[in-house]
N, CA, C and O atoms as a GROMACS GRO file, in nm:
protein
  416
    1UNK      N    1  16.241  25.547   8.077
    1UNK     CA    2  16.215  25.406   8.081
    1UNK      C    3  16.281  25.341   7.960
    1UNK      O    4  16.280  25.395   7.849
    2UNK      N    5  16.343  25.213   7.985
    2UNK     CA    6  16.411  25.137   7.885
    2UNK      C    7  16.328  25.092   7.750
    2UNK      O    8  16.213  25.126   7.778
    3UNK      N    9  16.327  25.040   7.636
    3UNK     CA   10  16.268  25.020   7.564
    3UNK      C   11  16.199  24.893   7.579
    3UNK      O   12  16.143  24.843   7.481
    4UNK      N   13  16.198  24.823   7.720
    4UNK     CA   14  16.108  24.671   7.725
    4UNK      C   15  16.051  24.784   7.845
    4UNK      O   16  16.104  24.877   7.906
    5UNK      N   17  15.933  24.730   7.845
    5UNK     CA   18  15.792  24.777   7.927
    5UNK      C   19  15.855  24.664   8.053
    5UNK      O   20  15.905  24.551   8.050
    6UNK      N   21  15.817  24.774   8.171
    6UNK     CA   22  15.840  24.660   8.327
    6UNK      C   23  15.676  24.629   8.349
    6UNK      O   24  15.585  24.699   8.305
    7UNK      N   25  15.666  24.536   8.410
    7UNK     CA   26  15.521  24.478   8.446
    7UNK      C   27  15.495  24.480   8.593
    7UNK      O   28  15.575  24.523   8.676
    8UNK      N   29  15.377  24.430   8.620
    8UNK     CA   30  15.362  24.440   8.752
    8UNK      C   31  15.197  24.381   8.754
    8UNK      O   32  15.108  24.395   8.670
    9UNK      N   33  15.196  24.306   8.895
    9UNK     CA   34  15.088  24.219   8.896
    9UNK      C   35  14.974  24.310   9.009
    9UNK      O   36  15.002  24.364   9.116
   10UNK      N   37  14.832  24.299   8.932
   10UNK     CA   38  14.740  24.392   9.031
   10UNK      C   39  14.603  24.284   9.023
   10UNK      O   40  14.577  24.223   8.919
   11UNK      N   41  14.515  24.270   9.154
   11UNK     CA   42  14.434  24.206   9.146
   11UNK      C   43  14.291  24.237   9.098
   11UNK      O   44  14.239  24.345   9.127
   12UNK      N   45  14.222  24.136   9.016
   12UNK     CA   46  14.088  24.139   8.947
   12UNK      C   47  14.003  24.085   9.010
   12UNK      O   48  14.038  24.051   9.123
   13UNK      N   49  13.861  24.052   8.970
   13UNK     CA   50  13.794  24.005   8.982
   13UNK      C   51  13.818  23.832   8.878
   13UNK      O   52  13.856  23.837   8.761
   14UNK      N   53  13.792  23.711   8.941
   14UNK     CA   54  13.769  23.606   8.868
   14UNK      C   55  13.739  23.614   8.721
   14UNK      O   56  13.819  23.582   8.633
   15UNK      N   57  13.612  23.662   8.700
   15UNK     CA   58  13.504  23.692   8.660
   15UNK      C   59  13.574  23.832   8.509
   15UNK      O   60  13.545  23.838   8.390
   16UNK      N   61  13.652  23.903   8.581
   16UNK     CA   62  13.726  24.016   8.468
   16UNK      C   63  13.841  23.901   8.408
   16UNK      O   64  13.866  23.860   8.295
   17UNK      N   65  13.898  23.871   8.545
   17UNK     CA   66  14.028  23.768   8.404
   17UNK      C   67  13.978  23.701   8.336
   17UNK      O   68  14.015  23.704   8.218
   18UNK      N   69  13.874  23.612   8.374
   18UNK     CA   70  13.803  23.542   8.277
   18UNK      C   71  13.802  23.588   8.122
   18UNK      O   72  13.860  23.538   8.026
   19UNK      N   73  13.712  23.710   8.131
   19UNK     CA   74  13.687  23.764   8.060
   19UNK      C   75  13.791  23.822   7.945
   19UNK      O   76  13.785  23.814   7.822
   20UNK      N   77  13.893  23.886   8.037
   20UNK     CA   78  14.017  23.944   7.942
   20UNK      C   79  14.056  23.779   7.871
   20UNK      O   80  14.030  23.777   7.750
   21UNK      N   81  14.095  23.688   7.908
   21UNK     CA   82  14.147  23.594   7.879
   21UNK      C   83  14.039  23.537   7.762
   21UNK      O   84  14.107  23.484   7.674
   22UNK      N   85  13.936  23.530   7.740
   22UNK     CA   86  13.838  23.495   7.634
   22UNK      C   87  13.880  23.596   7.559
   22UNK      O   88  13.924  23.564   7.449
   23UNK      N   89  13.878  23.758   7.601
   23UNK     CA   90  13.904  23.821   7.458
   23UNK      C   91  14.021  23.788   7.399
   23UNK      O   92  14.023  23.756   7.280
   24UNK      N   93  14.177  23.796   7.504
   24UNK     CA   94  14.323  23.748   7.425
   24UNK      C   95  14.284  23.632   7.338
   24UNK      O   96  14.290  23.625   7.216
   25UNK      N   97  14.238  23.535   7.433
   25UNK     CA   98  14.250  23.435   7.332
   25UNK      C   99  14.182  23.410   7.165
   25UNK      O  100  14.228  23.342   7.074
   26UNK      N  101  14.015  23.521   7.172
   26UNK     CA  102  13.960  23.511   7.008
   26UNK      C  103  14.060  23.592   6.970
   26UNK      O  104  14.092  23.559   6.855
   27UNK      N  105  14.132  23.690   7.013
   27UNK     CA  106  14.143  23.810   6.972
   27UNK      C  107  14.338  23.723   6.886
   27UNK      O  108  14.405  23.740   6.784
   28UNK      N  109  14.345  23.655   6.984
   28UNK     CA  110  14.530  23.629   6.917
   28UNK      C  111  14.567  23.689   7.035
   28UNK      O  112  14.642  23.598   7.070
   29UNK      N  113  14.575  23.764   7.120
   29UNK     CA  114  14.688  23.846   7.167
   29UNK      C  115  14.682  23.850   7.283
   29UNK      O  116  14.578  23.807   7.333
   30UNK      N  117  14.778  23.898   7.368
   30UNK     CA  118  14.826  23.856   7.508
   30UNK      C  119  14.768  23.951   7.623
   30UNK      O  120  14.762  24.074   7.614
   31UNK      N  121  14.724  23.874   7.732
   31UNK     CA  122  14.606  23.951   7.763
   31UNK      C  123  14.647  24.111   7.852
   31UNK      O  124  14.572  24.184   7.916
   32UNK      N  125  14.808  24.126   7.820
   32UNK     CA  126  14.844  24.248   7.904
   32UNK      C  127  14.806  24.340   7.762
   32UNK      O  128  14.760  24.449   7.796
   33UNK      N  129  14.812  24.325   7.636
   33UNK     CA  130  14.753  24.384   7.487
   33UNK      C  131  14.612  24.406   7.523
   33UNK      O  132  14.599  24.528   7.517
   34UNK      N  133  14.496  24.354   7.558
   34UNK     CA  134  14.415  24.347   7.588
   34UNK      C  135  14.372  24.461   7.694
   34UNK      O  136  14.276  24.538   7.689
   35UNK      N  137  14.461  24.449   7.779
   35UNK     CA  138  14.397  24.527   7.878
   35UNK      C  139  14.479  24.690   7.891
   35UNK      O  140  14.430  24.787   7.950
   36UNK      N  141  14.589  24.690   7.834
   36UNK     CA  142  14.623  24.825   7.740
   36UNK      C  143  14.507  24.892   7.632
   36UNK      O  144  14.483  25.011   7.610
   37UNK      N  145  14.459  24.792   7.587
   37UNK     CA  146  14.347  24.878   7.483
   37UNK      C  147  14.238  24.923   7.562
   37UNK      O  148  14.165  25.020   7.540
   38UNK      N  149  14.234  24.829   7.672
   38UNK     CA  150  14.041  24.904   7.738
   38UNK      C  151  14.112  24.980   7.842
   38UNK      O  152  14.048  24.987   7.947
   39UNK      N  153  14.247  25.048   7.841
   39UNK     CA  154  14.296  25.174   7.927
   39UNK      C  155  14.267  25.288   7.860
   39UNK      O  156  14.206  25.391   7.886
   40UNK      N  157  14.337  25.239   7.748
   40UNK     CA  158  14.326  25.354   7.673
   40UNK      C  159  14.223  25.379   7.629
   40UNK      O  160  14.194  25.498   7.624
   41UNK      N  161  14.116  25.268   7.574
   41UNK     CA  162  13.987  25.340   7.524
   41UNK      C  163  13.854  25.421   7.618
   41UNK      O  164  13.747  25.476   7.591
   42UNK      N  165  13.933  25.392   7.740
   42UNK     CA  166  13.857  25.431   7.861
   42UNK      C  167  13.954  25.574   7.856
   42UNK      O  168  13.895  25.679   7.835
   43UNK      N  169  14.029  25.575   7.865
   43UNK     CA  170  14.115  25.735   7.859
   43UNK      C  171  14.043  25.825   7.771
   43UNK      O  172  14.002  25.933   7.812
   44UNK      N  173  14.016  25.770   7.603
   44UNK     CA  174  13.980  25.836   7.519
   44UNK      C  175  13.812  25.890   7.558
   44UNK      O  176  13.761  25.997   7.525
   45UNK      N  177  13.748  25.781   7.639
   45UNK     CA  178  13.596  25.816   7.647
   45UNK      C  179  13.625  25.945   7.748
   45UNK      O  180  13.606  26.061   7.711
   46UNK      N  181  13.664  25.916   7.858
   46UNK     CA  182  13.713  25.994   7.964
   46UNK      C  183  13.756  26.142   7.910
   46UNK      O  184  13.713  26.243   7.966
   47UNK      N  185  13.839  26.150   7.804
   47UNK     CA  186  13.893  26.319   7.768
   47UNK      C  187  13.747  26.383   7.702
   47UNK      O  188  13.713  26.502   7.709
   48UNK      N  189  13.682  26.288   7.644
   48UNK     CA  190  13.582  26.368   7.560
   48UNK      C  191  13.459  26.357   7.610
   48UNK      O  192  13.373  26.405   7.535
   49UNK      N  193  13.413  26.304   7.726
   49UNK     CA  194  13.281  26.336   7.820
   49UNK      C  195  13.378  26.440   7.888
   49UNK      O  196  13.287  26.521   7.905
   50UNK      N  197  13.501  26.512   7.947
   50UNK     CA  198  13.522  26.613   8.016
   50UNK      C  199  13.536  26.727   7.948
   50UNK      O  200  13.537  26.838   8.002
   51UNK      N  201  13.553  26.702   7.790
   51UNK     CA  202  13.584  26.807   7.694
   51UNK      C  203  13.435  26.859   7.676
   51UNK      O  204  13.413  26.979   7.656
   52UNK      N  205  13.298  26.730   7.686
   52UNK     CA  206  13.157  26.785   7.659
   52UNK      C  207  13.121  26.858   7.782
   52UNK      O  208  13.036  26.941   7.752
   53UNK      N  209  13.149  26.863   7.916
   53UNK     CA  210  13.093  26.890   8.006
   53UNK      C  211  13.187  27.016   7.999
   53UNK      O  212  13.114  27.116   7.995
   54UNK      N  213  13.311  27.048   7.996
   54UNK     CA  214  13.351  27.177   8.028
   54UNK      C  215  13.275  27.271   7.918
   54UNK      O  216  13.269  27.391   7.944
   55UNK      N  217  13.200  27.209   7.762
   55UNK     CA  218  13.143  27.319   7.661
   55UNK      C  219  13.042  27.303   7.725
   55UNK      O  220  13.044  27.415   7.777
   56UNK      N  221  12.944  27.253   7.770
   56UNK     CA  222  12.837  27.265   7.836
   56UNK      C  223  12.849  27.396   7.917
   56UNK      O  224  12.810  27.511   7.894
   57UNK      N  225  12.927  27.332   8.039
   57UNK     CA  226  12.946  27.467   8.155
   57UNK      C  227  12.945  27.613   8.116
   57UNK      O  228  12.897  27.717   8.161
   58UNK      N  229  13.032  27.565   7.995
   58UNK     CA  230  13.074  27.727   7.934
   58UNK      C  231  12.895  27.786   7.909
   58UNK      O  232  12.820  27.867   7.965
   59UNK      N  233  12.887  27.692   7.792
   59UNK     CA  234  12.716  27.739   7.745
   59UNK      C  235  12.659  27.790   7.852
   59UNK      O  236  12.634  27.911   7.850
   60UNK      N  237  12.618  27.688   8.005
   60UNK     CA  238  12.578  27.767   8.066
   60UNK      C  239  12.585  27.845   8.195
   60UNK      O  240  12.483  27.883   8.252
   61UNK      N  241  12.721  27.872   8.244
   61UNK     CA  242  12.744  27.933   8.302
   61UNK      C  243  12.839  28.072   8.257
   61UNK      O  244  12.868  28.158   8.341
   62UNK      N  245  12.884  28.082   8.106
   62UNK     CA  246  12.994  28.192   8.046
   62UNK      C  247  12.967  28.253   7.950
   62UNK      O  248  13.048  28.260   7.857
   63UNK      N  249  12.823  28.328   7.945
   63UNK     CA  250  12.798  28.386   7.804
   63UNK      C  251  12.885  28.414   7.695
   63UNK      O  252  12.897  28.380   7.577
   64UNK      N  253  12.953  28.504   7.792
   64UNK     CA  254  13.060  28.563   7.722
   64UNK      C  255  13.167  28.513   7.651
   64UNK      O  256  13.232  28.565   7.560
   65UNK      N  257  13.180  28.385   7.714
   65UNK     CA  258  13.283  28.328   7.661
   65UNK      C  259  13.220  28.211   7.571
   65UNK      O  260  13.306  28.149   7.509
   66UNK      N  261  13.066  28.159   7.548
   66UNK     CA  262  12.973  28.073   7.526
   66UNK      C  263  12.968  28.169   7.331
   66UNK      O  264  12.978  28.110   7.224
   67UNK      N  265  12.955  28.262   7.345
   67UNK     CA  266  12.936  28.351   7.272
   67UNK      C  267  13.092  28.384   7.170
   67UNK      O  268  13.077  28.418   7.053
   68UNK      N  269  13.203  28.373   7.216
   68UNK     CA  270  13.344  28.350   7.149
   68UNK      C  271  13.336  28.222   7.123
   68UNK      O  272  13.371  28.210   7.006
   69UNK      N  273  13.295  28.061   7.192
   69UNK     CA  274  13.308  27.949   7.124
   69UNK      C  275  13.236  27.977   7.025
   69UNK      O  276  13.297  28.022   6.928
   70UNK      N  277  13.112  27.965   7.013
   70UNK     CA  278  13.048  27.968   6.881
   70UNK      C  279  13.130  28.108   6.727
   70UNK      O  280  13.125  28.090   6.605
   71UNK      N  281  13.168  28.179   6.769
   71UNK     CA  282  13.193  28.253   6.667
   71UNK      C  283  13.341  28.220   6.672
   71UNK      O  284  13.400  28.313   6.618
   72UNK      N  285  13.413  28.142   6.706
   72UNK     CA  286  13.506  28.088   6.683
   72UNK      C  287  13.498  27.962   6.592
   72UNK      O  288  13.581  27.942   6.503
   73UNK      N  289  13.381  27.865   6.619
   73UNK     CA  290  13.330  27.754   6.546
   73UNK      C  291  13.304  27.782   6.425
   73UNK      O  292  13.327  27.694   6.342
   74UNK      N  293  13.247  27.920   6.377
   74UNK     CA  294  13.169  27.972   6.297
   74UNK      C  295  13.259  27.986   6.137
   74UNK      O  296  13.231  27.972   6.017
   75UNK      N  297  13.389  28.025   6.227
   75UNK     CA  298  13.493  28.028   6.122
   75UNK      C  299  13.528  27.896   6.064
   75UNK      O  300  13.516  27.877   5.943
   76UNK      N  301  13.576  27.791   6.157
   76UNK     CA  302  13.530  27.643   6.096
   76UNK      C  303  13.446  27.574   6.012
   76UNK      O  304  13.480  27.497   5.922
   77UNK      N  305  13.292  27.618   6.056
   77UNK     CA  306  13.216  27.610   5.996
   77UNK      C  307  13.185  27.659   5.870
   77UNK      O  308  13.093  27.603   5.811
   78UNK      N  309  13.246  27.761   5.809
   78UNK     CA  310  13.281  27.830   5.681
   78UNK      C  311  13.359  27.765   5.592
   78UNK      O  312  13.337  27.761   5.471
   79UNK      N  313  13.491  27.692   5.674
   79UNK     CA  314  13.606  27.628   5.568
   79UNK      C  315  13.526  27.491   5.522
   79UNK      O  316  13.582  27.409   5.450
   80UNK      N  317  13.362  27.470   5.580
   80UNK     CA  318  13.362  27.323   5.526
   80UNK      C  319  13.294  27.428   5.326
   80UNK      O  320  13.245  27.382   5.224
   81UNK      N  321  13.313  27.499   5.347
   81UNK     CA  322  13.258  27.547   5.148
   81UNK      C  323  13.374  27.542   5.102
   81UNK      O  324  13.399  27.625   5.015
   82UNK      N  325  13.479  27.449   5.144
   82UNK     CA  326  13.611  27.463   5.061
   82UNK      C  327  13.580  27.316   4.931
   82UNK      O  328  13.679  27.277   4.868
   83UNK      N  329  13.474  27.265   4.911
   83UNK     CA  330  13.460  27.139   4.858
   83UNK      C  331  13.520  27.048   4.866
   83UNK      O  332  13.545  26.976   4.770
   84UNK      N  333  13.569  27.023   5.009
   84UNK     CA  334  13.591  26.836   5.047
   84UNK      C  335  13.495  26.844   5.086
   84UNK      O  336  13.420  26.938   5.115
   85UNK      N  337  13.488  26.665   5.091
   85UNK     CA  338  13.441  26.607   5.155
   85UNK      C  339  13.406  26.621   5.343
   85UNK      O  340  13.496  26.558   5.399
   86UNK      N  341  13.335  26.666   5.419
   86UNK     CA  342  13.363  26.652   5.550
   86UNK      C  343  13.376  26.552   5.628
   86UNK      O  344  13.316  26.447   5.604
   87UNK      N  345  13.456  26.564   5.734
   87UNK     CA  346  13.490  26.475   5.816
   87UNK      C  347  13.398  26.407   5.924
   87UNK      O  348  13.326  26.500   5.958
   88UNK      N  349  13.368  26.321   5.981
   88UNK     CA  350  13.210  26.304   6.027
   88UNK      C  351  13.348  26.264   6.196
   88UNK      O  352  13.438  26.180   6.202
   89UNK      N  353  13.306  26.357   6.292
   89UNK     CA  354  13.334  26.400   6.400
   89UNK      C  355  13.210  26.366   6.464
   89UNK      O  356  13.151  26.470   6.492
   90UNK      N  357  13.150  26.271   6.497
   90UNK     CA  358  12.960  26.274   6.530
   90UNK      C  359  13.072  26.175   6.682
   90UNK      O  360  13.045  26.212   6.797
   91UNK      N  361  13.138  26.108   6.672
   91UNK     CA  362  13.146  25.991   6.742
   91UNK      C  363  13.244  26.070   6.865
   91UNK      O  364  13.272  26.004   6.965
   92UNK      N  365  13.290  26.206   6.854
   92UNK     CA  366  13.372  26.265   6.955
   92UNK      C  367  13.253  26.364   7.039
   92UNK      O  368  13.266  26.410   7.152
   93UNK      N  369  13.163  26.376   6.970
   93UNK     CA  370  13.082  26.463   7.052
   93UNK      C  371  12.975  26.392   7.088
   93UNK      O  372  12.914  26.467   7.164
   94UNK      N  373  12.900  26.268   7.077
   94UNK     CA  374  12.835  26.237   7.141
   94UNK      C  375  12.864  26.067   7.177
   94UNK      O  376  12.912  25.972   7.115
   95UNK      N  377  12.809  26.089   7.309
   95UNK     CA  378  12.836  25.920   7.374
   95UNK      C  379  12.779  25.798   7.280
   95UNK      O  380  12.669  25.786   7.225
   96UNK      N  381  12.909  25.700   7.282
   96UNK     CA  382  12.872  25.648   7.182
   96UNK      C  383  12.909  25.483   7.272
   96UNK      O  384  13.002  25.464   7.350
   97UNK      N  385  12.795  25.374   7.227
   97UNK     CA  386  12.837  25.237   7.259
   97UNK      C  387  12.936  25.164   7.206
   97UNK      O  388  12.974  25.180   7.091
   98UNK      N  389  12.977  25.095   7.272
   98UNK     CA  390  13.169  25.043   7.215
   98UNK      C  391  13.094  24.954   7.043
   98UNK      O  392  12.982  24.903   7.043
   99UNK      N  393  13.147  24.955   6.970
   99UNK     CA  394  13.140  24.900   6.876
   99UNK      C  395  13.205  24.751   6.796
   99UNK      O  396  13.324  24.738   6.767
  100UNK      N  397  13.133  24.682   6.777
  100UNK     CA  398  13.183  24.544   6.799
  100UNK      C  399  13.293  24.526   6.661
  100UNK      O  400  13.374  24.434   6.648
  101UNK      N  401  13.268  24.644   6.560
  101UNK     CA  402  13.335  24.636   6.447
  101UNK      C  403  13.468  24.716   6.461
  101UNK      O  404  13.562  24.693   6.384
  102UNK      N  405  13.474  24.796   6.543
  102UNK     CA  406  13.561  24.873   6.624
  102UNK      C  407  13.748  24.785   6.648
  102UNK      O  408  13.770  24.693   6.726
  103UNK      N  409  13.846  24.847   6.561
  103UNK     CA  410  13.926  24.736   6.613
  103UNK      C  411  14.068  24.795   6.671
  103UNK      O  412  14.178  24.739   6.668
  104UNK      N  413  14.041  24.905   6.719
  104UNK     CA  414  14.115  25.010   6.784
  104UNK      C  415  14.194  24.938   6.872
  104UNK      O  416  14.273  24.996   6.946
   0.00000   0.00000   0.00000
């Protein structure tokens, strides 16, 4: 694909353009910007509720292999005595409400 993005027109609800169009407009930005970000932030929720449900499954349907995640983690869990600071990962593993301070 060329370096200008091709477009293409798909139908909404009233009620959603509305809406996108209130956010472009507080937001500054054009409402195809707008609706690129709630793709992608819907992509991002999307990989990591399928990333929680396949460790789930494992837990409980793959001892065996339930039993290698954790002692695989375990080693991770060791490098945090390297004295940094840790990284707070809380918001990839559990469902989290969109955040209004959020400016992703």
């Amino acid at each position: 694909m060329s370096s200008e993005q091709r477009h293409t027109t798909i139908r909404v609800s009233t009620l959603t353009r509305d809406k996108v169009a209130a956010i472009a407009k507080q937001e500054g930005r054009p409402m195809t910007a707008v609706i690129d970000d709630a793709v992608a932030e819907y992509e991002h929720k999307k990989f990591w509720e399928e990333m929680r449900a396949a460790i789930e499954r494992t837990r409980r349907e793959d001892p065996e292999g339930w039993a290698g995640y954790l002692a695989e983690t375990a080693v991770f869990d060791r490098a945090a005595a390297d004295g940094l600071e840790p990284e707070d990962w809380s918001s990839h593993l559990t469902p989290k409400e969109p955040d209004a301070d959020n400016t992703r």
